[in-house]
Every structure is written in structure tokens, then in C-alpha cells.
N, C-alpha and C positions, 0 to 999 in steps of 0.2 A: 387391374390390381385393386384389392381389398384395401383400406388404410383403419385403422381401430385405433386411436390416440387415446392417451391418458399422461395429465401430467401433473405436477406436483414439487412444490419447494416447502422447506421448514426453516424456522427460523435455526433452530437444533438450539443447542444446552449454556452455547458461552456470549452469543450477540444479544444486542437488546433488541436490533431491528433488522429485517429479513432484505440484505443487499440483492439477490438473486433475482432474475426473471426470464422470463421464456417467451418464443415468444410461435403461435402453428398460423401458417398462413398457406391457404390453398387458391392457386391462382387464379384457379378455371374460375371461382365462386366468386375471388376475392371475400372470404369470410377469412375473421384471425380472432384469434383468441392469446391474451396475456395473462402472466404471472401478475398485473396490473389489476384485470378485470374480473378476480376469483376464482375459486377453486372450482367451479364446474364449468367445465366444458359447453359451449355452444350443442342444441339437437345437432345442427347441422353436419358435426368437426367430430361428432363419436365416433357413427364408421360412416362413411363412405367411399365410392367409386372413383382413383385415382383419375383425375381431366386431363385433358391435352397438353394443358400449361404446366403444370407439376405442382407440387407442394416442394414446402421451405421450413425448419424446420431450427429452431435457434435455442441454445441458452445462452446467458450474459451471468457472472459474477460480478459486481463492481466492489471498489475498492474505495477509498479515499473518506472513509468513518459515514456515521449513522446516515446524516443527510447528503453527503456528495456520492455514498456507494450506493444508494437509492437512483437518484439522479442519472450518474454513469450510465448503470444496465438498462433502467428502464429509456434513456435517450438511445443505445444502440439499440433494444429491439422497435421502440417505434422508425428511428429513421432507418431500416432497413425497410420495414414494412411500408411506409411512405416513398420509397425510394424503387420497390417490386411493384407497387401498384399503381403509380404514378399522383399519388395525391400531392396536393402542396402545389398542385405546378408544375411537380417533376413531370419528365416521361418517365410510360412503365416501360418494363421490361419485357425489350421486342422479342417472339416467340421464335423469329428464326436466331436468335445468340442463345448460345449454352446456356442452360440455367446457372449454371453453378458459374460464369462469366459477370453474369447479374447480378449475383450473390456476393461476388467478388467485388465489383462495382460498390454497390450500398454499403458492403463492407467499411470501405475503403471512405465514405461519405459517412457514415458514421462516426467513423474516427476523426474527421476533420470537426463535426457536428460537436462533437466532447471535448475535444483539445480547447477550441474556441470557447466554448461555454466556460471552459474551466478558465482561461484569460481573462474572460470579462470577469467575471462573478467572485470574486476573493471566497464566498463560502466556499466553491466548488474548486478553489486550487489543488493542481496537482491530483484530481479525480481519476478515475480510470476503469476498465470493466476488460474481463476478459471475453472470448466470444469463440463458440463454435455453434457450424451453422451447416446444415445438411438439404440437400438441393437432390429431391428424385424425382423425376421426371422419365416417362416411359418405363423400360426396367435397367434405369441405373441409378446409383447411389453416389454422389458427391457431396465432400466436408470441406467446408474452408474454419481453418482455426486462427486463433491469435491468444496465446499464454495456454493455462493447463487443464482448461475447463474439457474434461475426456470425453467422446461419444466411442459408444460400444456398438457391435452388429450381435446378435442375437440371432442364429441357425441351428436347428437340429438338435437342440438340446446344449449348443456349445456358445457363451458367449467370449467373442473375440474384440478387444483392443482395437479399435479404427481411427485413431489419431497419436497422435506424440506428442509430447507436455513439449512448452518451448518453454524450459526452467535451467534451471545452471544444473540439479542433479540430473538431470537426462542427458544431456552433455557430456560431466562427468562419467556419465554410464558409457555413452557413447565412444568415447577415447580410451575405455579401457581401464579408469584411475579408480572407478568405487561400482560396487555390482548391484546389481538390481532390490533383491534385498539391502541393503546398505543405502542407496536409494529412500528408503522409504522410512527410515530414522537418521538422515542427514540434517545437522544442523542447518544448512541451505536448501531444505526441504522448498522451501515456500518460497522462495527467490524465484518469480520469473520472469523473462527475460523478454518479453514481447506484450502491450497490452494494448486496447484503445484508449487514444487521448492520453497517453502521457507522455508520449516520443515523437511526436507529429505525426506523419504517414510512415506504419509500416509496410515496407516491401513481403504482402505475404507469400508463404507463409514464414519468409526467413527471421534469423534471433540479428538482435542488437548486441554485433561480437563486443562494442566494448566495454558493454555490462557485464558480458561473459566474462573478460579479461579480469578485468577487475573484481568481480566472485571469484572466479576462479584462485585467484593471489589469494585472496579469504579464504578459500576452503585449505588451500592447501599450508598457509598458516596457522589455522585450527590445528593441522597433523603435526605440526612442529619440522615443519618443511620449509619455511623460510630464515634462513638466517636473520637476528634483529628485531622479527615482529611475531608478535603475537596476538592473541583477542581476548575481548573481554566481554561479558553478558554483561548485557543492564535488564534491572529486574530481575533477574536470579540467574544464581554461578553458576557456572557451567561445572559440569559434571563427568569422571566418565564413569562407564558403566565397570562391571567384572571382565565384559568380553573386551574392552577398549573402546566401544563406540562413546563419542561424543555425545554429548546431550547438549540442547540449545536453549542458550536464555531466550526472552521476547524478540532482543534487536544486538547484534553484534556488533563489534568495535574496533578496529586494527589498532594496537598500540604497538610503539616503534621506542627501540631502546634506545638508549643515548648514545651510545657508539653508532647505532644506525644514523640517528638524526645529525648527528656532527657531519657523516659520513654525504649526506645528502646535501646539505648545508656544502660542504667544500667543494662537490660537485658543481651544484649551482653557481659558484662565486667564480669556478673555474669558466663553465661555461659565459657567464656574465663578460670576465677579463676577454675569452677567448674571438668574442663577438663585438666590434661596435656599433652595430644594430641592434643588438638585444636588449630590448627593456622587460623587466618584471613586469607582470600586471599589477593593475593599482594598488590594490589589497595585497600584496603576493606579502611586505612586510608588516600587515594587519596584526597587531594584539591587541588581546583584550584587555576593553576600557573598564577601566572604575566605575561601580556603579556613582550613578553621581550622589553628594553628600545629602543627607537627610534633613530637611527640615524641622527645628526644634518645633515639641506639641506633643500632644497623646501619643500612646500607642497607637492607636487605630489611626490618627493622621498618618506617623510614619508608617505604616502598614500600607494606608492609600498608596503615599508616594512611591514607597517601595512598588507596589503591584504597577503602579504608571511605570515604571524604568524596567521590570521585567515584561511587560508584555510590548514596549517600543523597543527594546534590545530585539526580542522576537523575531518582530515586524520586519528589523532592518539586516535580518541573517544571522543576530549575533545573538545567541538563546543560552540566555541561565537560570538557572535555579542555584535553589540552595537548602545546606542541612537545616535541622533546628534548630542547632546552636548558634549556627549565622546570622538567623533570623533572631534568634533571643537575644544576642549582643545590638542589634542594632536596633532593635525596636524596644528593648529595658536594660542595656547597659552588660557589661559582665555578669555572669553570671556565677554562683558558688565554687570553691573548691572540686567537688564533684557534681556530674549531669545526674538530676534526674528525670524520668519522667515529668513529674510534676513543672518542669520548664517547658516540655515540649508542650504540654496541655495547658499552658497560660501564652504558648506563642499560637496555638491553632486556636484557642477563643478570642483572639483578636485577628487572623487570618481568613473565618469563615464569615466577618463581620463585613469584609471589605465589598465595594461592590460590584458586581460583575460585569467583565470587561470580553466584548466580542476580539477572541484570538483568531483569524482565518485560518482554516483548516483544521481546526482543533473547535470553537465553539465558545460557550460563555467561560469564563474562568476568572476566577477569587485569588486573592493573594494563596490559598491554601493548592494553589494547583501548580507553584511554583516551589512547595516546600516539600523536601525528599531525607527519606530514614538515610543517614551516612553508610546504614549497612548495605538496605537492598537497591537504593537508587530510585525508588520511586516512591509516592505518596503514599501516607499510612496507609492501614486499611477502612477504616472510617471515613476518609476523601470519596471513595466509591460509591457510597450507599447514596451522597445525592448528588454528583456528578453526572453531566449531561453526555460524557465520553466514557469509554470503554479505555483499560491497559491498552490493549493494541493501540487505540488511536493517542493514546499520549504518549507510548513510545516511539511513533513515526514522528509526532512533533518534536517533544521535549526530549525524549530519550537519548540523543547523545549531544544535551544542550553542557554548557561549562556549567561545575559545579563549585560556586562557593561554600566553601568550610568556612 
């Protein structure tokens, strides 16, 4: 068998930094080449003659913002490729087991490789990369996947689908609830449901049913399917279209109406009475605390203190922000009769003053990365231009943190 490789990532139009990497390893040679080590291909890895041992065969999406979806991908394709060839120590991968056994194996070491890194490392919390990874060897073709990173086969002029997303709309598709077209402008488009290092070891290629479960409640509360709850966009409302489809803000929100929550509430109490073993979790009667009182002084002091209590609220699971009126009353007092701009623009010249403060998993941030338009729920648009994060990644952080008015 012939092999003629060509491969290629782009950052494309909305990231600042290219998550993506690939990763061609050919066993007989042991030659590899990464999305790591540039865009041209090894002489070697252009074309040649398939070896005894096979080629391998990977991409990786990582997730987890600019510096930890770097990290991710490019840690699953090296420790597979360290894991096939036996460097580090390891053994390689013995020629009488399946490749695609092997594949699985390093897989599967990979992901323990990123979970762990993302433990120790607060930059790299909560990190993660999807991965599919193709094992030929003689003339067969084997995929092991994990989340929606798709590989195609390419025959006769036809190319053919050779993997299946493990995302909540594939599911959906699969039971019947939303079709394949509908699929592909689903508000839980991007929901999936299986990745490296954020779940510990996936069993692959199976989903984690009870992320499923819980999308699933999501989605079908979108359709006005559940009694009591609804959703909410942060970052922009949600929409429908002429035809009825949904349109999806950045990050979605279950809200639960009051007859709901009574309703859960008396369940609870019930079950509580009906058990004398049952104890709530610690937190389970958790509300939110006061920020603490303000130190008289400048502006810009109360601004410091201020950013110190939002970014330790953060830290400790309890995340808020606030509008600009919140912030104008407490860093200059009430404010006029009516809002104007001209408030908001003497609360963000003393907001962008403050100084920057390492938030894990989000990056450096200023009191101005805690202040949100009352309308659309996120930072002006001026916050962007010198921010070290991208929308996406402040609305996995901050995006359904409490918001004080």
C-alpha cells in the first residue's frame, strides 16, 4: 500500500490561538510529524510504502481557552506517540496486538496524562481535547474516537462519514427527538459528551449517560417540553427563527419558576422528614454572601478591593459580577436621577486602572472583567480589544456567575 499524506490546521476567523493538532506516526520508520512542528511535512511522511507495523493516524481539538486548549491536544498527541513508540520508558507497542488495541491503550494513557496535568496546574483546570485516531495496518482501517472530532473514508469519487459525534445532538438524532438537518442548527450543537481529561477515564468509545441526561432535560426545555423550566442565553437572547428553530446564545441556563422551586423545596423536606439518615450536603442550604463592605478611599482603592472579593468569590465556586450601575453606586455613591452612559464611562476609567489579577482558567483579569451591560450579560465591547480571553472562554467561567444589580 501506497500512503501520500498531507495535513493542515487553521486558526480560522473567531480564535486568537490555533487549539488544534494532529499528530502522523509511521511505526516501521518510527518518523512523526505534528501540528507542533509545522506545516511541512517530513521527506520522509510525503509518500511512502505502508511497513509491517502500520501507521497511526490522529487529530486532537483541545478545549479549555487559549493556553490550556494548546496544552490539551498537543499533550494527547505526544503521549500517544510516546506511548506507540515506547519512548519515556514506556513499552512500544508489541507487533503481535492489534494496532488499533495499541491505539486504544495510549488513548486511554493520554487521558489520564491531561486529567492529571489539569489537577496539578490551576492554569490548565478543567482542560480537555477531543481525539480521533486511525490505526492501518496491512489492509485494514481502524478509528478509535472520543467527543466529535469526525474522520471521513474517501472512495471512488464518494466520501463517507466513518465515525459518530459522541455530542447530545447525535443522541437526540439517534432516539428519534430532532433529525439530522435539525442536528446541525441545534442550540446543543456543541455539547459533547465524551472528551480527554475532563471525566477521568473514558470507557471508549462509550458517552457519559449523565451528561446526556442532563442535556437532554436542556434540550427538551428549550422546546417548552418541561413543565416549570425554562432557559435563558447569556451573551445574546435566544431567538427563534420563521421556521421555529431555536437559535443559541454562547452558554445556556435552566431557569425554574417558583411554583417549580417551591415544588422541589417540599419534596426535599419531605424526603429529609421521611429518612433519619439523610443529611443534605454541606452547601446544599448555601446562599449568596454579601460582598464584603468597602473600605473607605478613592475610587480606584474601592475598585482594588472590589476586584480582590470578585476574583476570591471565583476561586471559592461562588462567581459574580456585576452591572455598571452596581459598580457606580459602590465605588461613587448613587447615582443621578437617570443612567447615563457618561456613569458607565467614569466606572470602566477606574475599572481598567485596577491591577491584574491571575483568575485560573480564565487568565489575567481587571476589575473590568467583572463588569457586565445589564442588557446583554457580558462585557462591553471595548473589554475585548485588550483582553487576554476570548467570549467563549469568559462565558465558560463567568457566564452563569450571580449577577449584581
Amino acid at each position: 500500500m501506497i500512503v501520500e499524506l498531507y495535513a493542515k490546521s487553521d486558526v480560522g476567523r473567531v480564535r486568537r490561538g490555533n487549539e488544534d493538532n494532529f499528530l502522523v506516526l509511521d511505526l516501521s520508520t518510527e518518523q512523526t510529524w505534528t501540528g507542533t512542528d509545522g506545516t511541512n511535512a517530513p521527506d520522509k511522511l510525503r509518500r511512502f510504502d505502508l511497513g509491517t507495523k502500520g501507521l497511526v493516524l490522529v487529530v486532537s481539538d483541545g478545549m479549555g481557552g487559549a493556553l490550556a486548549g494548546d496544552v490539551a491536544s498537543r499533550m494527547a498527541v505526544d503521549s500517544v506517540r510516546e506511548m506507540l513508540v515506547g519512548a519515556g520508558g514506556e513499552e512500544p507497542c508489541d507487533p503481535s496486538i492489534d494496532l488499533v488495541e495499541c491505539l486504544k491503550n495510549a488513548t486511554v494513557y493520554a487521558n489520564l496524562a491531561i486529567h492529571l496535568r489539569s489537577q496539578e496546574d490551576s492554569r490548565c483546570a478543567g482542560m480537555g481535547a477531543t481525539f480521533t485516531g486511525a490505526a492501518v495496518k496491512g489492509n485494514s482501517l481502524d478509528l478509535v474516537q472520543v467527543g466529535d472530532s469526525r474522520g471521513y473514508v474517501i472512495r471512488r469519487g464518494q466520501i463517507r462519514l466513518a465515525t459518530k459525534d459522541q455530542s447530545l445532538v447525535q443522541q437526540l438524532v439517534d432516539v428519534g427527538q430532532i433529525s439530522e438537518s435539525e442536528a446541525e442548527t441545534h442550540m446543543f450543537r456543541n455539547v459533547i459528551l465524551q472528551a480527554l481529561g475532563v471525566n477521568g477515564l473514558p470507557d471508549l468509545p462509550t458517552h457519559d449517560q449523565n451528561d446526556a441526561c442532563i442535556s437532554a432535560v436542556m434540550a427538551a426545555a428549550a422546546d417548552a417540553k418541561v413543565a416549570g423550566m425554562s432557559v435563558r442565553g447569556i451573551g445574546s437572547p435566544l431567538a427563534r427563527d420563521p421556521d421555529g428553530t431555536l437559535r443559541e446564545g454562547p452558554i445556556v441556563i435552566p431557569m425554574l419558576s417558583e411554583e417549580l422551586r417551591q415544588s422541589l423545596h417540599k419534596t426535599m423536606r419531605e424526603l429529609q422528614a421521611g429518612s433519619e439518615d439523610w443529611n443534605p450536603p454541606a452547601d446544599a442550604e448555601k446562599k449568596i454572601r454579601p460582598m464584603p463592605p468597602l473600605e473607605s478611599g478613592s475610587p480606584l482603592e474601592k475598585a482594588i478591593a472590589l476586584l480582590d472579593g470578585f476574583v476570591r468569590s471565583a476561586k471559592e465556586g461562588d462567581a459574580r459580577i456585576c452591572t455598571y450601575a452596581w459598580a457606580y453606586r459602590h465605588l461613587f455613591g448613587e447615582p443621578g436621577p437617570k443612567w447615563s452612559q457618561a456613569y458607565a464611562k467614569k466606572v470602566l476609567a477606574v475599572a481598567v486602572n485596577t491591577p491584574v489579577i491571575e483568575l485560573p482558567t480564565l487568565g489575567k483579569v481587571g476589575l473590568d472583567s467583572f463588569i457586565v451591560s445589564s442588557g446583554t450579560g457580558i462585557p462591553g465591547d471595548g473589554h475585548w480589544k485588550s483582553a487576554t480571553y476570548d467570549r467563549e472562554e469568559w462565558e465558560r467561567v463567568l457566564g452563569t456567575a450571580t449577577v449584581l444589580r
